[in-house]
C-alpha positions as CSV (number, residue, x, y, z in Angstrom):
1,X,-47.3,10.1,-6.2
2,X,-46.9,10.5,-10.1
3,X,-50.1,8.4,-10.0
4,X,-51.7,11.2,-8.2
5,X,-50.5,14.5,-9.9
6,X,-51.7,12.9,-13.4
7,X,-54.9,12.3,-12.9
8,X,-55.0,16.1,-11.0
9,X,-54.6,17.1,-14.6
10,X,-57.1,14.9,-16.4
11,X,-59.5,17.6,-16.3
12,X,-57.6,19.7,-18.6
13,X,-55.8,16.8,-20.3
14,X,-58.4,14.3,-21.3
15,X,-56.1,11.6,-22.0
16,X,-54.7,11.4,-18.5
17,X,-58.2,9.6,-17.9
18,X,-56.3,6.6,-18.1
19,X,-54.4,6.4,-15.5
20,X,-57.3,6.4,-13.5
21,X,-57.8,3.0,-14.6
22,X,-56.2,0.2,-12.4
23,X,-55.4,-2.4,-15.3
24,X,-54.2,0.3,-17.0
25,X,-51.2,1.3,-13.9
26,X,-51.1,-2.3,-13.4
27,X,-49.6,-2.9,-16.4
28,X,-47.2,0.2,-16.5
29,X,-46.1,-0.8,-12.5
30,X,-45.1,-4.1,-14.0
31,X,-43.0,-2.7,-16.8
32,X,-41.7,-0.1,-14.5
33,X,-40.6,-2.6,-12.1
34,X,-39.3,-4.8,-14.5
35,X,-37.2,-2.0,-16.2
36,X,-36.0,-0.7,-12.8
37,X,-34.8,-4.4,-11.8
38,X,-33.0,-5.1,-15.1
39,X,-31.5,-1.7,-15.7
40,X,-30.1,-1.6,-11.9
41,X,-29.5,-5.2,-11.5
42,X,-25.8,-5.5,-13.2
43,X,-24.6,-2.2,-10.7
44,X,-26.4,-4.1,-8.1
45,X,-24.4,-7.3,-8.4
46,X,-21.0,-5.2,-8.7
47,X,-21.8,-3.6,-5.5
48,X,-22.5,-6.8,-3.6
49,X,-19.0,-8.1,-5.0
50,X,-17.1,-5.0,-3.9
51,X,-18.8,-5.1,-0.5
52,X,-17.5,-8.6,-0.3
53,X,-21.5,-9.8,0.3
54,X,-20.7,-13.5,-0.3
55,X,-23.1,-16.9,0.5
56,X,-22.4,-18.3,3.2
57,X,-23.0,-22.4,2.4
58,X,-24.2,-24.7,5.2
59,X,-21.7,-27.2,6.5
60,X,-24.2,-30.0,6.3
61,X,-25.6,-29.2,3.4
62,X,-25.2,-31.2,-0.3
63,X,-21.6,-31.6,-1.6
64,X,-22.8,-30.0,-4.9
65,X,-23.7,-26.3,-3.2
66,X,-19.8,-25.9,-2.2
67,X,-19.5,-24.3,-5.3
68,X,-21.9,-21.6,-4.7
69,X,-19.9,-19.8,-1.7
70,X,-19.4,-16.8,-2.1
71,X,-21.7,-15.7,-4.6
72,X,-23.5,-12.5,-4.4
73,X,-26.1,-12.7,-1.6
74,X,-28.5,-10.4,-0.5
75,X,-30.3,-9.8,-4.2
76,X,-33.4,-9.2,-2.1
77,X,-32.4,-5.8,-2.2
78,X,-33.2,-5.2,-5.9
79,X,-36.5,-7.0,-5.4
80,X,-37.5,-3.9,-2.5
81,X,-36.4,-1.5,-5.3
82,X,-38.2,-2.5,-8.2
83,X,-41.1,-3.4,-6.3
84,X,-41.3,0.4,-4.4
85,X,-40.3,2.5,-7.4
86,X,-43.6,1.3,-9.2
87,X,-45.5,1.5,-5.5
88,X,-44.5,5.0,-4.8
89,X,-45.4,6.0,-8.8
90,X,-48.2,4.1,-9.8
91,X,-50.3,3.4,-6.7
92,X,-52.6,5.3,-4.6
93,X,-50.9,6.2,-1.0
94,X,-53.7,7.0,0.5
95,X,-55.2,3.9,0.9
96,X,-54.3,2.2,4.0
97,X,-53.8,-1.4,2.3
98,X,-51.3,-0.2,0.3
99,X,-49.7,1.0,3.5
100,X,-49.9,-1.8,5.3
101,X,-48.5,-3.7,2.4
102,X,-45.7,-1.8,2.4
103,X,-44.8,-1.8,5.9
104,X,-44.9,-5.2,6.3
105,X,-42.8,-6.1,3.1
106,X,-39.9,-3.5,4.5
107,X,-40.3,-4.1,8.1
108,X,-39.6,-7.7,7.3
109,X,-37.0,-6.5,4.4
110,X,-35.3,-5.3,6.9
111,X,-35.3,-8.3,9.7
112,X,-34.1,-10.2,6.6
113,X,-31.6,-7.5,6.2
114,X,-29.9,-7.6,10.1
115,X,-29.8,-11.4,9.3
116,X,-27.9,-11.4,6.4
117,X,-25.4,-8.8,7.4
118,X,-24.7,-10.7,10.9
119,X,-24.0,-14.2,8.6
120,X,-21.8,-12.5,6.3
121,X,-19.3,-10.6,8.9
122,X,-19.2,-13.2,11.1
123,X,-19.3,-15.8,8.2
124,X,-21.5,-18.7,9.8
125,X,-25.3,-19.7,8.8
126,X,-27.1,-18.7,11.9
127,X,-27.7,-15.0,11.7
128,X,-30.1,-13.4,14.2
129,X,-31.8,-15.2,16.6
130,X,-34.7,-17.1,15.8
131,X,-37.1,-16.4,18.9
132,X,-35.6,-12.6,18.5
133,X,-36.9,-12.8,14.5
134,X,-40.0,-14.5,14.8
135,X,-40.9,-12.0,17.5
136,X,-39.9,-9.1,15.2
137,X,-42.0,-10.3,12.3
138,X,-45.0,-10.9,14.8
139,X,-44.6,-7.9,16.0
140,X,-45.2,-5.7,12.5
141,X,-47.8,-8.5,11.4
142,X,-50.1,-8.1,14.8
143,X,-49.5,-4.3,14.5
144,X,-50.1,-3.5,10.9
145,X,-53.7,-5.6,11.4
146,X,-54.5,-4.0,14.5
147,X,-54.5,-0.7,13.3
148,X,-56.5,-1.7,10.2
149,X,-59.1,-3.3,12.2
150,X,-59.5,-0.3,14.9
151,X,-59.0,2.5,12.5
152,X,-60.5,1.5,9.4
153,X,-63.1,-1.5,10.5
154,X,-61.0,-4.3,8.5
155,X,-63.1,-7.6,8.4
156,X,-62.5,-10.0,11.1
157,X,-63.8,-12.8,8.7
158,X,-62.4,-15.7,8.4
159,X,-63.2,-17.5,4.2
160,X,-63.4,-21.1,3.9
161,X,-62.2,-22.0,0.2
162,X,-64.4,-23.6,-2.1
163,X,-67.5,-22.9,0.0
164,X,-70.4,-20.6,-0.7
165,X,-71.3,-17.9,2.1
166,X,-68.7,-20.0,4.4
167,X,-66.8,-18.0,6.8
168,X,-66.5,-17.3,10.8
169,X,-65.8,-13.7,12.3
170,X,-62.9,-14.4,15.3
171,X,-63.3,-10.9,16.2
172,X,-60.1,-9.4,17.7
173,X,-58.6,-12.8,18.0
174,X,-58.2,-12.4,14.0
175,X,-54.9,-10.1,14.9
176,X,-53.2,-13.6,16.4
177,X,-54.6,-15.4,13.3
178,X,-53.5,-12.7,10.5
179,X,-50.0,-12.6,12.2
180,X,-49.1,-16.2,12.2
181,X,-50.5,-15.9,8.4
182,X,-48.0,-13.5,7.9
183,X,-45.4,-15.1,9.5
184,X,-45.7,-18.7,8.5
185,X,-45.1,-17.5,4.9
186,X,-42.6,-15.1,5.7
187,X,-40.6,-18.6,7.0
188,X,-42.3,-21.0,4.5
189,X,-40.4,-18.5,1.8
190,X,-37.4,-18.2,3.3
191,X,-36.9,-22.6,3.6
192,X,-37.8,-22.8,0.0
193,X,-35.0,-20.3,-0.9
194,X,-32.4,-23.0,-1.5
195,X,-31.5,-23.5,-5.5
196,X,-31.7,-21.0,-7.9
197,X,-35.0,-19.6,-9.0
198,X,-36.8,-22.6,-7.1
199,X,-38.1,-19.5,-4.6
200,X,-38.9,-16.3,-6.8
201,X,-41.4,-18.8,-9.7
202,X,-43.7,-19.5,-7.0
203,X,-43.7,-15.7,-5.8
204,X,-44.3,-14.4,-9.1
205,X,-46.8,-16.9,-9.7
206,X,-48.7,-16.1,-6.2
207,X,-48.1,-12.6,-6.6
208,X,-49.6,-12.7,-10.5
209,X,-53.0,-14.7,-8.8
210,X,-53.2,-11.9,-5.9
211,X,-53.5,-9.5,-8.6
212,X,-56.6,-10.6,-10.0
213,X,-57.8,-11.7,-6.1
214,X,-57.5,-8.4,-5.0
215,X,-58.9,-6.5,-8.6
216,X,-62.1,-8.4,-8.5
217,X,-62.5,-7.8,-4.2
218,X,-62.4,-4.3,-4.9
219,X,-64.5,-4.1,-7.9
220,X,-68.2,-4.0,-6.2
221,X,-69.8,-5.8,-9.4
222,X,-67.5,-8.1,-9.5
223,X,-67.2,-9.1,-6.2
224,X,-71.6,-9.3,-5.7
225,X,-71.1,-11.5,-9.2
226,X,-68.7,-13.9,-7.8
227,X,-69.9,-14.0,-4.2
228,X,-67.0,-13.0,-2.5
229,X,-66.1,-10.3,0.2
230,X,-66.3,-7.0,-1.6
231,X,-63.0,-5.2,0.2
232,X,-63.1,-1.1,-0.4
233,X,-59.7,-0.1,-1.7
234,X,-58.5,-3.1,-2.3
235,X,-58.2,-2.7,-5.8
236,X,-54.7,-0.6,-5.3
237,X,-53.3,-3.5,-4.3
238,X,-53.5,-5.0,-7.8
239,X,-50.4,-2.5,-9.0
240,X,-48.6,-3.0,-6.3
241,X,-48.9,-7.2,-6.8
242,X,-48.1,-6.3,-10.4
243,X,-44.8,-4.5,-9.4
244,X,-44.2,-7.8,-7.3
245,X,-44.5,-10.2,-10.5
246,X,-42.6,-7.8,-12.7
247,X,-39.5,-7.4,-9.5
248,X,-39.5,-11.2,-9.2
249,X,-38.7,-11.4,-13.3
250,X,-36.3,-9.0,-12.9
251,X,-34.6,-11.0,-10.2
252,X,-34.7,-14.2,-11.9
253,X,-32.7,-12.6,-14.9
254,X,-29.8,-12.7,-12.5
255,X,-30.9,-15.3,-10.2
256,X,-31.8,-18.1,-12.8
257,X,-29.2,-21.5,-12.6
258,X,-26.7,-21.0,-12.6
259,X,-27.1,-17.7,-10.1
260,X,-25.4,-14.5,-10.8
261,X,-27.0,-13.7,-7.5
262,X,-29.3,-15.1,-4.1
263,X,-31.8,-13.2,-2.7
264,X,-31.1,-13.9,0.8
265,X,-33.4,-13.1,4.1
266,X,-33.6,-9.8,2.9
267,X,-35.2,-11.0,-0.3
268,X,-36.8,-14.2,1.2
269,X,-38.5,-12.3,4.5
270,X,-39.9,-9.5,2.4
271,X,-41.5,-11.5,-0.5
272,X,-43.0,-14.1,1.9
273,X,-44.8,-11.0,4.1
274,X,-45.7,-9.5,0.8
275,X,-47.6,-13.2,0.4
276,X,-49.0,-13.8,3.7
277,X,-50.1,-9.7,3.9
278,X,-51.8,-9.8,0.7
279,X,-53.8,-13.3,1.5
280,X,-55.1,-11.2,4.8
281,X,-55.9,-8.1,3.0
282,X,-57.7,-10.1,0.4
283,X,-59.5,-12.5,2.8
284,X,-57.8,-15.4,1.6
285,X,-56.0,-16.0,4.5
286,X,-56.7,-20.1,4.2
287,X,-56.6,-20.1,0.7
288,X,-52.9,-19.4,1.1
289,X,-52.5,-22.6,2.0
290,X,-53.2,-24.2,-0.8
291,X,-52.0,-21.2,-3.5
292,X,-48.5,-21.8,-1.7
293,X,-48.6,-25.1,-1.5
294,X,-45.2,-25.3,-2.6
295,X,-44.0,-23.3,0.3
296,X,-46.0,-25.1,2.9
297,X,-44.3,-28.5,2.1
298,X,-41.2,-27.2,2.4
299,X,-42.1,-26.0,5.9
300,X,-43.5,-28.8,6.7
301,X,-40.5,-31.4,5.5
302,X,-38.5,-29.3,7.5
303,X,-41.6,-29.0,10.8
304,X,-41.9,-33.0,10.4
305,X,-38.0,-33.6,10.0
306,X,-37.2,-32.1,13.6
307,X,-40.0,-33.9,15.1
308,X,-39.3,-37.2,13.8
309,X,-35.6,-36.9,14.9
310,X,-36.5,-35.5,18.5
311,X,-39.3,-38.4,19.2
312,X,-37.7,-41.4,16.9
313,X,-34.2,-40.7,16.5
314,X,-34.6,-40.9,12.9
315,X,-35.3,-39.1,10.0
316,X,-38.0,-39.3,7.2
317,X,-36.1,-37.6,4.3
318,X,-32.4,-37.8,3.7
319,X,-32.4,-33.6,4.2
320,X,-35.2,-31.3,5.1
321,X,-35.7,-29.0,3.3
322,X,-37.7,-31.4,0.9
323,X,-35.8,-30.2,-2.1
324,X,-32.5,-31.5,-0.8
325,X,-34.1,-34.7,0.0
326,X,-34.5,-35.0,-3.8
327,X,-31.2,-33.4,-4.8
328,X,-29.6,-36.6,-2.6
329,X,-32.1,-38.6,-4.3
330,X,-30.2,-37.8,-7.7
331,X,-32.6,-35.3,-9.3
332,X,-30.9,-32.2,-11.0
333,X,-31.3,-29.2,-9.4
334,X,-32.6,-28.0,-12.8
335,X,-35.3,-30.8,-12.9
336,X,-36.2,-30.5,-9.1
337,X,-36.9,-26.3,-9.6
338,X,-38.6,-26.9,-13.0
339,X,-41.1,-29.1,-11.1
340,X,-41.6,-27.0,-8.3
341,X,-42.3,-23.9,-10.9
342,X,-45.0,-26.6,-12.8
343,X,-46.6,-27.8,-9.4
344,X,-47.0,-23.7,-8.5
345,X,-48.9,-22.9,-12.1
346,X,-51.6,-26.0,-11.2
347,X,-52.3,-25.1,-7.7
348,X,-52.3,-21.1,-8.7
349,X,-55.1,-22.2,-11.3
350,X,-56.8,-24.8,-8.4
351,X,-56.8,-21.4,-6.1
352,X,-58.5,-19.2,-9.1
353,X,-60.9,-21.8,-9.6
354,X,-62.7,-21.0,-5.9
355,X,-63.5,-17.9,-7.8
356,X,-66.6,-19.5,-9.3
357,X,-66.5,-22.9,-6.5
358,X,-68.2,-20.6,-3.8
């Protein structure tokens, strides 16, 4: 919006050129939204408190998170604003992937949103249905691709990591395959959201990688140089991922151990389909798998956990997710997050390093 009227006055101002220049609104989107997120974040909190927006702690859960009832939840909500303050300034609506970004990360914002609210009146941990959520967050994922792929002849491609001139067109069928992208991350997210900070380092960290994945697919030189999908427009998305990093940073000032705040399913939900939208806009859709690794082994300590109690009667960690298993091992909760944030730097630089591995 600003974004737009600035550069409509370049030809008279000459030093507006600049903000024609996506590094350039990249880096004033991140300090935008890391302003916004800071500055709001203390009236933020307050409000949660007076609304009475307390955790809700899981009966079965470790001994040691008793304590944390009652704090703030919902923080989520301060992620949305410093990421769309910069979005709406800073980036250029007309291009459809910046749309469909948006929708996606607010649609599911706001599934995350009915899910809080319903745990915090009726103070129990189940929230909204699970089949009735999943379905929800299908739903905006199938639709959002669907459009992009009829109206404005998205890439049905599927990339294979690592591999040069590897890939597989699944035609339509790519709207099933996007969606449970999108989903699974939404999820994957949302189970790793369970000691403070261990969730928002690995978002800002996938969020900061997106950035350059999306810069270099829209940059046509760049893009023929390092033999990957050249994606028209895709380039906006790089303020937008910048605005992500900067809102996660601006989170974890409140949300780092000991947490002021949690970002709850509004929070968790919103980031993750931020995640899983981007890797589908940026054709990186398997890649995701191993940028988030962190995320997928948390789904999937929680995937195998059910399984093996169903079929065995017995369980293969002492608590899914994994990173209770190693809080009832005896790790800190400090130690356990600092690890997780070190493991999500090395496979963030594995995931970079397909940029030249093609």
């Amino acid at each position: 919006m600003l974004y737009q009227w600035l550069t409509s006055l370049s030809d008279q101002f000459s030093a507006l050129n600049v903000f024609r220049y996506i590094t350039f609104r990249t880096f004033v989107s991140f300090f935008t939204g890391f302003l916004v997120c800071w500055a709001t974040g203390p009236y933020f909190i307050r409000g949660l408190v007076k609304k009475q927006m307390g955790q809700v702690v899981r009966d079965d859960g470790p001994q040691s998170h008793k304590k944390k009832a009652g704090t703030p939840t919902m923080g989520g909500g301060l992620i949305m604003i410093g990421l769309l303050v910069p979005a709406f300034l800073w980036t250029n609506l007309l291009d459809p992937l910046v749309w469909a970004t948006l929708v996606v990360t607010v649609g599911y914002g706001y599934i995350g949103y009915v899910d809080d609210s319903l745990k915090v009146t009726k103070k129990n941990t189940k929230g909204l249905s699970g089949k009735l959520r999943l379905a929800a967050e299908f739903a905006i994922a199938a639709a959002v691709i669907g459009v992009l792929i009829s109206k404005y002849n998205f890439s049905t491609v599927v990339n294979i990591p690592f591999f040069k001139n590897a890939g597989f067109d699944i035609g339509w069928w790519y709207i099933l395959f996007g969606g449970l992208a999108v989903v699974g991350c939404a999820n994957a997210v949302n189970l790793t959201d369970g000691l403070d900070g261990l969730a928002i380092v690995p978002v800002i960290i996938c969020a900061g990688t997106f950035a350059i994945f999306s810069y270099v697919a829209g940059n046509s030189a760049m893009a023929s140089y390092l033999n990957i999908p050249h994606i028209p427009g895709a380039g906006e998305l790089t303020p937008l991922a910048g605005a992500m990093v900067a809102a996660g940073l601006g989170f974890l000032w409140f949300n780092t151990y000991p947490a002021q705040v949690f970002m709850g399913d509004v929070g968790s939900l919103s980031i993750g389909g931020f995640l899983g939208i981007m890797a589908v806009l940026t054709k990186n859709e398997l890649l995701l798998i191993v940028l988030g690794g962190v995320f997928v082994v948390e789904a999937l300590s929680v995937i195998t956990q059910v399984a093996s109690f169903k079929l065995t009667g017995k369980r293969i960690f002492k608590m899914a997710p994994i990173h209770h298993h190693f809080e009832l091992k005896g790790l800190t909760e400090t130690k356990i997050i600092v690890r997780f944030w070190i493991i999500s730097i090395l496979l963030a630089l594995l995931s970079l390093s397909t940029l030249k591995l093609r």
